[in-house]
C-alpha positions as CSV (number, residue, x, y, z in Angstrom):
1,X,-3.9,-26.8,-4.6
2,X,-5.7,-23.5,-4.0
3,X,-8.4,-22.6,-6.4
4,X,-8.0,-18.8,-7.6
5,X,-10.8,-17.7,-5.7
6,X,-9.6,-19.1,-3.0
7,X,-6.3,-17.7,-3.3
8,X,-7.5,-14.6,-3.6
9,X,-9.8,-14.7,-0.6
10,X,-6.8,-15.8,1.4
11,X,-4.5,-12.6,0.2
12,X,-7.1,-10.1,1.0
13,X,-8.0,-11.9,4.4
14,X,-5.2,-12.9,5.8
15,X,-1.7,-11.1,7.1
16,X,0.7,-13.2,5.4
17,X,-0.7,-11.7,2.3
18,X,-0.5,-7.7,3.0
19,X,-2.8,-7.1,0.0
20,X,-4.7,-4.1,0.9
21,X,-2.0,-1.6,0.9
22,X,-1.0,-2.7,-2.7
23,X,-2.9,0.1,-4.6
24,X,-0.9,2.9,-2.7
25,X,2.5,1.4,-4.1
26,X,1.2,1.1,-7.4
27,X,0.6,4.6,-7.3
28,X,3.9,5.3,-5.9
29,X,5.3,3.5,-8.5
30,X,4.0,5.2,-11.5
31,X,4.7,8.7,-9.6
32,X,8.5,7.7,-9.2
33,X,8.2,6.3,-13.1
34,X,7.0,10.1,-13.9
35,X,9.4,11.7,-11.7
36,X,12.2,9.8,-13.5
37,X,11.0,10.2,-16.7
38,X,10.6,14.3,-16.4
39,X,14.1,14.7,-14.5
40,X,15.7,12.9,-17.8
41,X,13.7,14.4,-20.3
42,X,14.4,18.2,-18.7
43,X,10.8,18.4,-18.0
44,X,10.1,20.3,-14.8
45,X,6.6,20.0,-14.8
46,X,6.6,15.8,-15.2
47,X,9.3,16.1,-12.7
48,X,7.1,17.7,-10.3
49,X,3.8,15.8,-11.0
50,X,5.3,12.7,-10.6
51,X,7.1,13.8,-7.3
52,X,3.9,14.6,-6.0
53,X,2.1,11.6,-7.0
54,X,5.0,9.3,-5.4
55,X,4.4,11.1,-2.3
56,X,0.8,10.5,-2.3
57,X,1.0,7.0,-3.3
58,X,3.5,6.3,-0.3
59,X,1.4,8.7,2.0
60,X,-1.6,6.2,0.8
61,X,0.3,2.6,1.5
62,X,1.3,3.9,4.8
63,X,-2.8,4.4,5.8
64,X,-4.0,1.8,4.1
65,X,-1.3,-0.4,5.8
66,X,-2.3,1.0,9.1
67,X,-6.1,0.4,8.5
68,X,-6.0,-2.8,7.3
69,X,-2.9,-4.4,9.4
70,X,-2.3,-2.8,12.3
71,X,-5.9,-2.0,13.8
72,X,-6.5,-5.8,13.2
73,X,-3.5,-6.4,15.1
74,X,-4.0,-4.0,17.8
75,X,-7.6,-5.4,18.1
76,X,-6.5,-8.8,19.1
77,X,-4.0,-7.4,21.5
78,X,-6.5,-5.7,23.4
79,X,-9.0,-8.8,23.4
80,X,-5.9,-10.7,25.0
81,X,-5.3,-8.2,27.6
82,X,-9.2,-8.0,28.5
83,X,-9.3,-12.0,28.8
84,X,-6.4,-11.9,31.4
């Protein structure tokens, strides 16, 4: 069994885990919360802050899930094609 140090470690470094981008969705999470919560309530103004904070937070999961994913993937591609 994993100690939780360990586990951790192994989320944050590894693929299978896809940790990193996590903080982006939580953001996009509480913006779709907001936007719900202002469409019900007939408040425009929550409606439109929370809109714009979902958009951010997907905006930020999609870079952060480039950064941290796919440039370590596309790292290792190019060391392959370079050993050939």
């Amino acid at each position: 069994m994993r100690t939780p140090g360990r586990l951790v470690e192994t989320l944050r470094g590894e693929e299978e885990g896809h940790a990193r981008p996590l903080p982006g969705l939580v953001i996009a999470a509480v913006g779709v919360v907001l936007l719900g919560i202002g469409a019900s309530g007939d408040t425009g103004w929550l409606a439109i802050v929370g809109g714009v904070v979902a958009a951010v937070g997907f905006l930020a999961w999609e870079v952060l899930r480039h950064t941290s994913i796919d440039y370590d993937v596309y790292r290792r591609l190019e060391e392959l094609e370079r050993r050939k």
